[in-house]
C-alpha positions as CSV (number, residue, x, y, z in Angstrom):
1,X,0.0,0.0,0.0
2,X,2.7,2.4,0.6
3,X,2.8,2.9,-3.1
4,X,-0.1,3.6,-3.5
5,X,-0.8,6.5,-0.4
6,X,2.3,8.2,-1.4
7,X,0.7,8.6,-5.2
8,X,-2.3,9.3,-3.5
9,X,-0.2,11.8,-0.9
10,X,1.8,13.4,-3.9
11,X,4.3,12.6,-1.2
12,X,7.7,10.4,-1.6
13,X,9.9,11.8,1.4
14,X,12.3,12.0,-1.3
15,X,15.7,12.5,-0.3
16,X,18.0,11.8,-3.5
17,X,16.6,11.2,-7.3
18,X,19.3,9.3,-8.6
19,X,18.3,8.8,-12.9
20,X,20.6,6.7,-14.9
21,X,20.7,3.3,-16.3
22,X,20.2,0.3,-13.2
23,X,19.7,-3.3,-12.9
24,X,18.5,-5.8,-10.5
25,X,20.5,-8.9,-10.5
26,X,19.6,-12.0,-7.5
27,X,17.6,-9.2,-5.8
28,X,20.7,-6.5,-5.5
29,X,19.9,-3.2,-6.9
30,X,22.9,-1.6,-8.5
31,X,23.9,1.3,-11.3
32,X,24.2,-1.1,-14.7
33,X,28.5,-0.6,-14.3
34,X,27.8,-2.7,-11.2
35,X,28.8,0.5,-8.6
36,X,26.7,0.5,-5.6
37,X,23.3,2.7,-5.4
38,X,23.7,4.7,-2.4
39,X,21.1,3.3,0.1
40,X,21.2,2.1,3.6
41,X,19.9,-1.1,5.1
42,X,16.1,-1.1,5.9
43,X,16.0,2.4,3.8
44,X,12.9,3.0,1.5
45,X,13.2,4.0,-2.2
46,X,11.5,4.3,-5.1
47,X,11.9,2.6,-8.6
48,X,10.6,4.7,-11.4
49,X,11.2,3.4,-15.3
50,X,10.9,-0.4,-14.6
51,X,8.7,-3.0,-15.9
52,X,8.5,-5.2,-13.1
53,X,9.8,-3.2,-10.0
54,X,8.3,0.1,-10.0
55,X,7.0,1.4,-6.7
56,X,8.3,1.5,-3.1
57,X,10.7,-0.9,-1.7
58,X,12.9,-1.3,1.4
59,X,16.6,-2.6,1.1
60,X,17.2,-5.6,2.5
61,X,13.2,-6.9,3.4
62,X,13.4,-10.3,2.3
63,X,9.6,-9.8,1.7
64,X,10.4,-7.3,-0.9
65,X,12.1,-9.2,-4.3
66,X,13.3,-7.3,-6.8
67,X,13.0,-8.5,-10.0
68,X,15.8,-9.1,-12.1
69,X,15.9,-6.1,-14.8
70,X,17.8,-3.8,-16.1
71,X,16.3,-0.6,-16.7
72,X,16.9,3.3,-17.6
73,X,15.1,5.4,-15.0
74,X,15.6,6.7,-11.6
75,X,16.1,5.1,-8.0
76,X,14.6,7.5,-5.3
77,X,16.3,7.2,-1.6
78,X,13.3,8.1,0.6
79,X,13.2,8.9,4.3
80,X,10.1,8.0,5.6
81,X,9.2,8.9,9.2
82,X,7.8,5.8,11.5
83,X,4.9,7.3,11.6
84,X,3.8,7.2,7.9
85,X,5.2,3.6,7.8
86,X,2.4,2.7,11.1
87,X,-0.5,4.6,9.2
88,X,0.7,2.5,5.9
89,X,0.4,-0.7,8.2
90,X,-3.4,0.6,10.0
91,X,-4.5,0.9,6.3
92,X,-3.5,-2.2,4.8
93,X,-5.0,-4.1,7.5
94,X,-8.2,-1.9,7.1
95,X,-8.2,-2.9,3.5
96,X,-7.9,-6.4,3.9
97,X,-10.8,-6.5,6.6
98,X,-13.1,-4.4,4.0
99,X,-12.1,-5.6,0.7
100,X,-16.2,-7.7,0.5
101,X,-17.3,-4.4,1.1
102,X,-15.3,-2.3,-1.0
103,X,-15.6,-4.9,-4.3
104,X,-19.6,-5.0,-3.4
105,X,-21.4,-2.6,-6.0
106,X,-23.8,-2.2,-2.9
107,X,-24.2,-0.6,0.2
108,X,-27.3,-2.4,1.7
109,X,-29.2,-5.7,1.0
110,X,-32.5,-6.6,2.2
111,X,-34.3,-9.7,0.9
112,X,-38.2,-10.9,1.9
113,X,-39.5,-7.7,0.3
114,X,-36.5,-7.4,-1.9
115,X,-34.6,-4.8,-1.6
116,X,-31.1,-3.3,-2.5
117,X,-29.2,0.3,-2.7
118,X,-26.3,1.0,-4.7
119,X,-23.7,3.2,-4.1
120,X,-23.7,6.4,-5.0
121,X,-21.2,9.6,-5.5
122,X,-18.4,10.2,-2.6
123,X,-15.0,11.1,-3.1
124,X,-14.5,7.4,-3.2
125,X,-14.9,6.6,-6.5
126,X,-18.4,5.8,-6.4
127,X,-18.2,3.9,-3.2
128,X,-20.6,6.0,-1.2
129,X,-17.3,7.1,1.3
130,X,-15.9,3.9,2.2
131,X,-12.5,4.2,1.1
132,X,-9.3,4.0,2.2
133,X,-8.4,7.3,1.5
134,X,-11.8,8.6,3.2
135,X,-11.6,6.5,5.9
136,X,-7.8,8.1,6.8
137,X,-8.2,11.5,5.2
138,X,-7.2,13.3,8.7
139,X,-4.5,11.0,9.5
140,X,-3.0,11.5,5.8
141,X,-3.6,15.3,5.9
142,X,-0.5,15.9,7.5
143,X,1.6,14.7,5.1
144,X,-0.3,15.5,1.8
145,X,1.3,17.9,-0.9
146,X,-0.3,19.9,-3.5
């Protein structure tokens, strides 16, 4: 999700754009001559210009495998504060425990004397308010850039 709130945040805690040519080779990021990318253990960056690793990462998460690629684009160093990285963790897990609702086209059911009501409108997307980025919009606000 991280991804996806600092897109929606307009907000990378961008500390370096580094733009040249890279590649990923047994999950090790490097510049394509093989010289090391300047990021620390446990540090957060962004990939932007690759087909199958764009998006935020953290060095070293053995959840997070890079693809192998080599690409032409930039590597972001990021310094996200603990905070943002708790909020990211509060809405994935809000996600998952909403995701029937949230694919649902409806908002309320009723059967006997058949009933139903779709959702409507909402900053959502059409989905009446309940979203992720409604649901969090004052714990986001903070960090939000125009």
């Amino acid at each position: 999700m991280l991804t996806q709130i600092c897109q929606y945040l307009r907000n990378w805690f961008a500390l370096e754009k580094m733009i040249g040519s890279f590649k990923v080779l047994n999950g090790e990021l490097s510049y394509a001559d093989g010289s090391a990318v300047p990021l620390l253990n446990g540090q957060y960056f962004r990939v932007i210009g690759s087909v199958f690793n764009d998006g935020v990462h953290k060095l070293g998460d053995i959840h997070d495998q890079l693809a192998d690629e080599s690409w032409t684009g930039a590597v972001w160093s990021m310094a996200v504060p603990p905070d943002f990285i708790a909020l990211d963790a509060d809405i994935s897990a809000w996600v998952v425990a909403n995701q029937q609702a949230l694919n649902s086209p409806y908002s309320s059911e009723s059967f006997g004397g058949y009933s139903y009501s779709l959702k409507s409108g909402g900053s959502g997307g059409g989905t009446g308010g309940l979203s992720w980025q409604d649901q969090f919009a004052a714990m986001l606000a903070p960090w939000r850039k125009i």
